[in-house]
C-alpha positions as CSV (number, residue, x, y, z in Angstrom):
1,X,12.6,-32.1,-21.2
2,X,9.6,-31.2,-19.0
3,X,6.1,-32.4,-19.5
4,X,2.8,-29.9,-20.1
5,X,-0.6,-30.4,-21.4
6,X,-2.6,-28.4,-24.1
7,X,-5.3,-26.8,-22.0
8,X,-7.7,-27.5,-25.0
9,X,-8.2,-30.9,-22.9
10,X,-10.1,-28.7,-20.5
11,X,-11.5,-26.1,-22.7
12,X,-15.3,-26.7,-21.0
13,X,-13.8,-25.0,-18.2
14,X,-13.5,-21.6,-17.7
15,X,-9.5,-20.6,-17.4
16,X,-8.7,-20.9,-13.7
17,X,-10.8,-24.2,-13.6
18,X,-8.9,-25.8,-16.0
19,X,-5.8,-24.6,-14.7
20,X,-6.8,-26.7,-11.5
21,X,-6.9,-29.3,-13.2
22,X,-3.9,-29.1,-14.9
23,X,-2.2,-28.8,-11.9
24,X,-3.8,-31.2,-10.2
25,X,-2.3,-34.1,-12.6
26,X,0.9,-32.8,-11.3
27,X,2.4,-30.7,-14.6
28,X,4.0,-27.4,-14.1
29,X,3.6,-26.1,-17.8
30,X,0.7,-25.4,-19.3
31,X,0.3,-25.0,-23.9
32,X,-2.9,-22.6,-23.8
33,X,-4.9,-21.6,-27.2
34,X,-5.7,-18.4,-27.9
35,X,-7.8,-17.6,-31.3
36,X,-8.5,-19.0,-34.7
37,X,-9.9,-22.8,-34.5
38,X,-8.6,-22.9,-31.1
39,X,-11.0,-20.4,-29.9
40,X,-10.6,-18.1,-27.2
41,X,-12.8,-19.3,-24.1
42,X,-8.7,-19.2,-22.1
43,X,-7.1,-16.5,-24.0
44,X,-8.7,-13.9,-26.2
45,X,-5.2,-11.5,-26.9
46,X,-7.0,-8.5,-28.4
47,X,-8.9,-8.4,-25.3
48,X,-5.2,-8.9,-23.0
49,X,-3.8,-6.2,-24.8
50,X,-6.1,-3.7,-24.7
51,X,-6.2,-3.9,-20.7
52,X,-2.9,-3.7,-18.5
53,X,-5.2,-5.0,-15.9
54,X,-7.3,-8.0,-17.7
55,X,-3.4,-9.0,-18.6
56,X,-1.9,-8.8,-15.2
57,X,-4.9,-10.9,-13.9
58,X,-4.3,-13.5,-16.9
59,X,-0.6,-14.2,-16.1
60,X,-1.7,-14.4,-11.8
61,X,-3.8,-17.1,-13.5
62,X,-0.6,-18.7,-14.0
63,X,1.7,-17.6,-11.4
64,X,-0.3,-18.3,-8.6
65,X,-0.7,-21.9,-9.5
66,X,3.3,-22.1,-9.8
67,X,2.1,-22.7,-13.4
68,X,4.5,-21.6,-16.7
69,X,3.3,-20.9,-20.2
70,X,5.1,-23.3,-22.4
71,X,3.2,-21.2,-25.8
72,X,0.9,-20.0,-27.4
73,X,-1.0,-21.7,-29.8
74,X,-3.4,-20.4,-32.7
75,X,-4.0,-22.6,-35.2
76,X,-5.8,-21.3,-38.3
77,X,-6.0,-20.6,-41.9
78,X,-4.8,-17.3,-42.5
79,X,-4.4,-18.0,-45.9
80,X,-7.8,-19.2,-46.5
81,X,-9.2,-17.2,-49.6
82,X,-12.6,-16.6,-47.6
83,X,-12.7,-13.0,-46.5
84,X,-14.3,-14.2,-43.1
85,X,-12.0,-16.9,-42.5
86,X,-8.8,-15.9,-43.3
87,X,-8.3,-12.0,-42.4
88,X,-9.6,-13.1,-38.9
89,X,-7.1,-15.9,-38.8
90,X,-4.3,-13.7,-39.7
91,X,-5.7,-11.1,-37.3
92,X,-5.9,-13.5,-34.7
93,X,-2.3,-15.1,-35.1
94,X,-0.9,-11.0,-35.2
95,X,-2.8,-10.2,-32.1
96,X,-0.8,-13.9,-30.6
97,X,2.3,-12.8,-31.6
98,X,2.1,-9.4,-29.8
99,X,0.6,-11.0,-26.5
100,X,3.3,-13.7,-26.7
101,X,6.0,-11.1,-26.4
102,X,3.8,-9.0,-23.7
103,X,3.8,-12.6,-22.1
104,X,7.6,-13.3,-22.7
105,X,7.1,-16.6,-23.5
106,X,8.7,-16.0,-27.2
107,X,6.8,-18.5,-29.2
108,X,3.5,-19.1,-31.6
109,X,2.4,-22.5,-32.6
110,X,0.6,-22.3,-35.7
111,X,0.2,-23.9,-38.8
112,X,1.4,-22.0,-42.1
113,X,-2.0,-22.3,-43.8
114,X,-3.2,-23.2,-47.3
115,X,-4.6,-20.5,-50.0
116,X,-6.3,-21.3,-52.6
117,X,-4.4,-22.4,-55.8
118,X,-5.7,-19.5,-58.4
119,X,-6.9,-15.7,-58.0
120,X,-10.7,-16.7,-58.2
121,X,-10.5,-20.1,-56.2
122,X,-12.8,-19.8,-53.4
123,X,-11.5,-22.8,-51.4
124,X,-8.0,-23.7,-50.3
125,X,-6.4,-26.6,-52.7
126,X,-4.0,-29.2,-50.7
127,X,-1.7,-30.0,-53.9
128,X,-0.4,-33.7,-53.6
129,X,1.1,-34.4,-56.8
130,X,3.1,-32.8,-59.6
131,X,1.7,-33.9,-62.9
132,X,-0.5,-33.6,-64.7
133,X,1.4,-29.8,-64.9
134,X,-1.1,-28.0,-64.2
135,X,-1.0,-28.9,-60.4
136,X,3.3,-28.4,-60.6
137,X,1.9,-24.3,-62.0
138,X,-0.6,-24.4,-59.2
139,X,1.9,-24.8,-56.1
140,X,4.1,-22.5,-57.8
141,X,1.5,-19.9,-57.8
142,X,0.2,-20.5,-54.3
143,X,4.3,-20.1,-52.9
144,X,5.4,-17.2,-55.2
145,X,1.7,-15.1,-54.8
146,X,0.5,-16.2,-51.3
147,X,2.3,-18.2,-49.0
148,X,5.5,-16.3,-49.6
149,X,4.3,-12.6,-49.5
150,X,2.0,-13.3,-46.3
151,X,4.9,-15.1,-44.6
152,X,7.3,-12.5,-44.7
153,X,5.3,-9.4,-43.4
154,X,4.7,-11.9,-40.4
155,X,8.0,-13.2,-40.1
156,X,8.8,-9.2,-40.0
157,X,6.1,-8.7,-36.6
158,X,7.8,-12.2,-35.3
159,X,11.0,-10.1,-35.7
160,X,10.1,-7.4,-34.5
161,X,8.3,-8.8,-31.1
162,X,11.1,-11.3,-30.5
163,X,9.2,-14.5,-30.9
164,X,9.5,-17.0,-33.5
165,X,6.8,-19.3,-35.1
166,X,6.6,-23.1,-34.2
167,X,5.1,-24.7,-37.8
168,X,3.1,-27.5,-37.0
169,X,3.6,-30.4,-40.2
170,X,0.2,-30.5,-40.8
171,X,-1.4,-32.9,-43.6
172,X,-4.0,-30.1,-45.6
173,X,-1.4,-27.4,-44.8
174,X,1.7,-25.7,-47.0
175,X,3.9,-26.9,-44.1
176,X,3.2,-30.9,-44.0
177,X,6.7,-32.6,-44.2
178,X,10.5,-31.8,-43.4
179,X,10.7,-30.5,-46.9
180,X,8.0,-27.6,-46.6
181,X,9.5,-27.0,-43.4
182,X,12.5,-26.2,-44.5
183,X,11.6,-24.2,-47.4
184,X,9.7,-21.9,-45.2
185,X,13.4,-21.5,-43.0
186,X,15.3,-21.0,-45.9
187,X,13.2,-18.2,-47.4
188,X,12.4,-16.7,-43.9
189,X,15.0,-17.4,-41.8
190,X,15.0,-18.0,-38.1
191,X,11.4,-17.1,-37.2
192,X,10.7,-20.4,-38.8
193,X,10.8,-23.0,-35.9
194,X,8.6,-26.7,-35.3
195,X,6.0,-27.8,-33.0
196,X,7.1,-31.2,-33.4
197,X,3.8,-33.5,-33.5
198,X,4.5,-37.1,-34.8
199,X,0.9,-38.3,-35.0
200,X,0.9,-36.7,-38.6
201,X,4.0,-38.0,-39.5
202,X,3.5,-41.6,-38.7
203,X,0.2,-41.7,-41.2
204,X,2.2,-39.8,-43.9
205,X,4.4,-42.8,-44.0
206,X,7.4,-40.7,-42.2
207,X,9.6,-41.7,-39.4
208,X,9.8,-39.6,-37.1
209,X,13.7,-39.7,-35.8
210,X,14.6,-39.6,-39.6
211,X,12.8,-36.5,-39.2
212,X,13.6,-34.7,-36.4
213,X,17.5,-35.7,-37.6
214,X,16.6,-33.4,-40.5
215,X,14.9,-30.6,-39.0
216,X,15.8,-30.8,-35.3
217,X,17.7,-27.7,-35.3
218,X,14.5,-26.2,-35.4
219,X,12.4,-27.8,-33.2
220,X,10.9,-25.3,-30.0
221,X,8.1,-27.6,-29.0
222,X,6.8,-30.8,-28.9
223,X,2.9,-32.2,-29.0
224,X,2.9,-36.1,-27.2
225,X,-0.1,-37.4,-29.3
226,X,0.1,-40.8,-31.2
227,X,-1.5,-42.5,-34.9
228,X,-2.6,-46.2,-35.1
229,X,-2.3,-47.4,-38.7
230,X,-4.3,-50.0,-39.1
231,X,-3.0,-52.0,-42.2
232,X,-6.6,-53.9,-43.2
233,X,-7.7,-50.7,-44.0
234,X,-4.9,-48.8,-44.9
235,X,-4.0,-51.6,-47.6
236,X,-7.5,-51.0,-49.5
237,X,-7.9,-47.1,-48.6
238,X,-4.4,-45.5,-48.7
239,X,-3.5,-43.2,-45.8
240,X,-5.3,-40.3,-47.7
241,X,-8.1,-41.4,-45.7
242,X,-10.9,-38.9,-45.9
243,X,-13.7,-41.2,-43.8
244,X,-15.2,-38.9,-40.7
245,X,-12.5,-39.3,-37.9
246,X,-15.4,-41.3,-35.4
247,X,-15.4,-43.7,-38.1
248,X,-13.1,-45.7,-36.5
249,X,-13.5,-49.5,-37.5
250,X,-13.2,-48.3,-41.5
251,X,-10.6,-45.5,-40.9
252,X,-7.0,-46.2,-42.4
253,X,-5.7,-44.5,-39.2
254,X,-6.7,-42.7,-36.2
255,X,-5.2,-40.4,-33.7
256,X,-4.5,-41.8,-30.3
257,X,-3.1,-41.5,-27.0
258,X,1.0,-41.8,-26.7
259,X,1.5,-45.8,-26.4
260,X,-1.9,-46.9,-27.9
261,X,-0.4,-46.9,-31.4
262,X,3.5,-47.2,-31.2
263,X,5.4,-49.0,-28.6
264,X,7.6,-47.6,-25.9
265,X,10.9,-48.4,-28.1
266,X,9.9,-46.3,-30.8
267,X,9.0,-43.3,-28.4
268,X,11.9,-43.8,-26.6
269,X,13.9,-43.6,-30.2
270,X,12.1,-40.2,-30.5
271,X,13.0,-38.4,-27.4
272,X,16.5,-39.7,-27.5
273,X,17.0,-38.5,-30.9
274,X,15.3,-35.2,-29.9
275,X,18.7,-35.1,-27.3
276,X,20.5,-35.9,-29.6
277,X,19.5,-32.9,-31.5
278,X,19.3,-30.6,-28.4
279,X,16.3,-30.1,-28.0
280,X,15.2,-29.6,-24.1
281,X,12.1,-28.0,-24.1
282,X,8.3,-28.9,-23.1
283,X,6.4,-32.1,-24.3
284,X,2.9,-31.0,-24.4
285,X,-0.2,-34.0,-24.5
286,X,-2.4,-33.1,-27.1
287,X,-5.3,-35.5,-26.3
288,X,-7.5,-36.2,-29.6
289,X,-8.2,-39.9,-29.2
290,X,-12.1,-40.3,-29.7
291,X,-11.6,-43.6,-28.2
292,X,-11.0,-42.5,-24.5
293,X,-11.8,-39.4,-22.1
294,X,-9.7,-36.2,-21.7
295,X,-9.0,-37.7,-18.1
296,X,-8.0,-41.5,-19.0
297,X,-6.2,-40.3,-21.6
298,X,-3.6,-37.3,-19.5
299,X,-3.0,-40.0,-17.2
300,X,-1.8,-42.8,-19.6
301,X,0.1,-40.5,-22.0
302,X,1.8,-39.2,-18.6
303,X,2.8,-42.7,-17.5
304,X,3.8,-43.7,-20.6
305,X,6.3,-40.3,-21.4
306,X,7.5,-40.5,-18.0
307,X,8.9,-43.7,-19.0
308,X,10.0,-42.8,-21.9
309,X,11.2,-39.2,-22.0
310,X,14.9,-38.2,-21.1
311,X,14.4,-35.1,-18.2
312,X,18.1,-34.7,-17.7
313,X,20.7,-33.5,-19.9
314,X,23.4,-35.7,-19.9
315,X,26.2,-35.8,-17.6
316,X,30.4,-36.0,-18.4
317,X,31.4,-39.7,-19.2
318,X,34.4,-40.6,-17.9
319,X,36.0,-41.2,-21.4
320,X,34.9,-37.4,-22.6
């Protein structure tokens, strides 16, 4: 396993700046954003591909800074029923798929995106329970009418382009648990790969190795970013938690930095079951803890994996 950063951490920088920086913490690999709510202040594709020259300068960006692209990421709402939100979403992920491929790194983080649950909703719905049955009619709409028909014209371009999707498990998404996960595979087949990020699994009341046992065959790519649950509050407010995230002291949970809100034995049971699984690929930081800089918070999360993460593949034991 090798350690990157999502350059997101940097994005007040212009590209090569932030690059620097990277670099300067020591990482080789380097998750950049390019469109949807990630913006494109490092990566705006449509621009890339219409320029042979804009794009060789982009990946000299890279190369000359003995830096590697771990992905892509362009994480939207494609389904959103909003005519300016989600066509330029979808737009935006199409135009990532095709520089991905241009780029040869092969893979798209995204998330799958939520539609609305009728014809004439204006808003996404996030469905959380079955009954009464109208809510059982609307998730079956939403699959059969809109997630399903949108997914497979893209997993058709992923196809196409050589490069698979990396579904993010996303709380407020169609894909936000092993079980959506997998019905995405099963009905799309292998275009449908996993980001793996843990910090929404932990507040979702999911384990993460029991997870990654289940679905590890498809995980491509791994965020490092951690959840403290804090039980006096969760006990009273449930871990559907809608308080503004820099309400920390009344929040059921907030996002934190690797190590600030599980231990070292629990990480350390995550990345060996991720071996266990074969998975080999790049553990990128994600920093979203509002309680500590972009800069204090790469350097602990690196410390902390670098403890933690197995680098190696494992060698012949003497019994095998």
């Amino acid at each position: 396993m090798k350690l990157g950063v999502f350059a997101l951490i940097f994005g007040d920088l212009p590209l090569g700046q932030a690059l620097d920086r990277v670099r300067s913490f020591g990482l080789t690999h380097v998750e950049i954003g390019a469109g949807a709510f990630m913006g494109k202040a490092h990566c705006d594709p449509a621009t890339l591909l219409a320029s042979d020259q804009k794009l060789t300068e982009f990946r000299e960006e890279f190369t000359s800074r003995g830096l590697t692209i771990s992905t892509l990421s362009c994480y939207g709402n494609p389904l959103h029923p909003d005519p300016a939100i989600g066509p330029v979403h979808a737009s935006d992920l199409r135009d990532c798929v095709r520089l991905a491929a241009k780029l040869g790194v092969g893979m798209v983080n995204c998330f799958a995106g939520m539609p609305a649950a009728t014809a004439t909703d204006r808003a996404p719905n996030w469905v959380t329970c079955p009954w009464p049955p109208y809510y059982s009619e609307m998730l079956r709409w939403q699959w059969t009418e809109r997630v399903l028909p949108f997914w497979k014209e893209m997993a058709a371009l992923a196809a196409d382009h050589g490069v698979v999707y990396n579904f993010e498990m996303h709380p407020g998404e169609w894909v936000y648990c092993p079980d959506r996960l997998l019905q995405m595979r099963d009905a799309l087949g292998e275009t449908v790969c996993c980001n793996f990020d843990a910090s929404h699994l932990f507040w979702q009341g999911i384990h993460p190795p029991d997870a990654i046992r289940k679905i590890g065959f498809m995980i491509r790519h791994m965020h490092a970013k951690d959840t403290r649950i804090y039980p006096q509050n969760c006990n009273v407010y449930g871990v559907l938690d809608t308080k503004p995230y820099a309400d920390e002291a009344n929040r059921s949970w907030i996002f934190r930095t690797v190590g600030y809100g599980h231990d070292a034995d629990l990480w350390k049971d995550i990345f060996s079951t991720l071996r266990m699984v074969g998975f080999d690929g790049v553990v990128s930081i994600e920093h979203e803890d509002s309680l500590m800089s972009g800069d204090e918070g790469l350097r602990k999360a690196l410390a902390f994996l670098r403890e933690c993460i197995i680098e190696q593949p494992k060698g012949a034991m003497w019994w095998a």
